[in-house]
N, C-alpha and C positions, 0 to 999 in steps of 0.2 A: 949654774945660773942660766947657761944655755937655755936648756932643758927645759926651766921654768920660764922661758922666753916664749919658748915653742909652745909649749902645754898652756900658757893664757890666749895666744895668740890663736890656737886650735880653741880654745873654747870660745875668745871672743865669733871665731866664725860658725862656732857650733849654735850660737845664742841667737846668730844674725840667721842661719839656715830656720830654725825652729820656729822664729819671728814671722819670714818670709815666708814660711807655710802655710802659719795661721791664717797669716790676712791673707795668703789667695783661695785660702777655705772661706772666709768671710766675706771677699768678694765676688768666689763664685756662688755662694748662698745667695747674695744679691739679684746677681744675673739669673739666680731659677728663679725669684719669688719678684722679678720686673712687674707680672700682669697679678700679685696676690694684690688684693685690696687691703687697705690701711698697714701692708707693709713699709716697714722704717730701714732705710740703708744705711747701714754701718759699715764700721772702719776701724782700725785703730793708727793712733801718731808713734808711726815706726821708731821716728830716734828718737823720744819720752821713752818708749818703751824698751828700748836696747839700751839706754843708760840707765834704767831703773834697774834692768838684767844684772847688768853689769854690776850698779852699786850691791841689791841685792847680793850677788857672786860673792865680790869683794869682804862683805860685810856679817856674809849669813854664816848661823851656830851650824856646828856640825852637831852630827849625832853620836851618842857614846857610842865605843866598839867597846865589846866586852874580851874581843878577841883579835888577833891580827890576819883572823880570817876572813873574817867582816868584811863584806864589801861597803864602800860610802854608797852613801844615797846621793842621787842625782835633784836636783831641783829643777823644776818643771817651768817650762816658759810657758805653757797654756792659759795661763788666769791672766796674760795681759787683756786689758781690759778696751774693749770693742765700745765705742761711742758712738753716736748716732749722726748720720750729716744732716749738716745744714742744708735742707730741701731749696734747690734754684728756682727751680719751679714744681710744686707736687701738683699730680692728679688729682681729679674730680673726686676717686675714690680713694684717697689719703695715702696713698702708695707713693715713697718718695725718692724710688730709684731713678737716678737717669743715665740709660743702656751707655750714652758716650762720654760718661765720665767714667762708669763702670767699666766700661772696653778698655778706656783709655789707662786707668788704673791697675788694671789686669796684667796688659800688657807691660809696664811700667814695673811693676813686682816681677813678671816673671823674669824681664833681665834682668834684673838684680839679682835673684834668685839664682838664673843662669851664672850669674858674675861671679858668685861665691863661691859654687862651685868648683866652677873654671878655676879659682885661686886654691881652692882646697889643692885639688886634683894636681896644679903646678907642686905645692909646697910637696906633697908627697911623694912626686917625682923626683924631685930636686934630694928627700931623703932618703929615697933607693938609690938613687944614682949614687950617695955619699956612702952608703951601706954597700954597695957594691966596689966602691973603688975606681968608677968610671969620672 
């Protein structure tokens, strides 16, 4: 029971890492396409979307193995879905990025991002040290 403590607990941060990627791929698309005209800034709403993971996780068909050599198929956090912001002020030429919320957003993911790590990296300390004896 451990074990399956550990093993949800490692994937819920595997789900929150692959989330946090996304959107700093999607906000850094932002920040190159600032001067593209009639570009639209997007996003997606991180905790919709890690509890959709999640539910999804919990809830989704596996695939037949024909064999017990099979490996499982992994399901893909990529298709969470990128929405558009609500422009505060758009440009002349329909471009609706704005750099300091974009900055501010950036920065904001990548501690997080940093954060999860950091936690990863503790837990698996914590299981070497227990695998070692220390």
């Amino acid at each position: 029971m451990i074990g399956g403590i550990k093993n949800n607990e490692f994937k819920f941060m595997q789900d929150a890492l692959n989330l946090r990627a996304y959107r700093q791929q999607i906000l850094a698309s932002n920040i190159a396409n600032a001067d593209t005209p009639n570009y639209k800034a997007r996003d997606i709403d991180f905790a919709k979307e890690l509890q959709r993971a999640q539910g999804v996780q919990a809830g989704r068909l596996g695939m037949a193995a024909t064999s017990a050599n099979h490996l499982q198929a992994a399901g893909g956090m990529l298709n969470a879905q990128a929405l558009y912001r609500t422009p505060v002020q758009p440009s002349i030429d329909g471009n609706t990025v704005d750099m300091d919320v974009e900055r501010a957003q950036f920065a904001d993911n990548a501690i997080h991002y940093q954060f999860v790590l950091d936690h990863i990296s503790g837990k698996m300390k914590t299981m070497l040290a227990a695998i070692r004896g220390e």
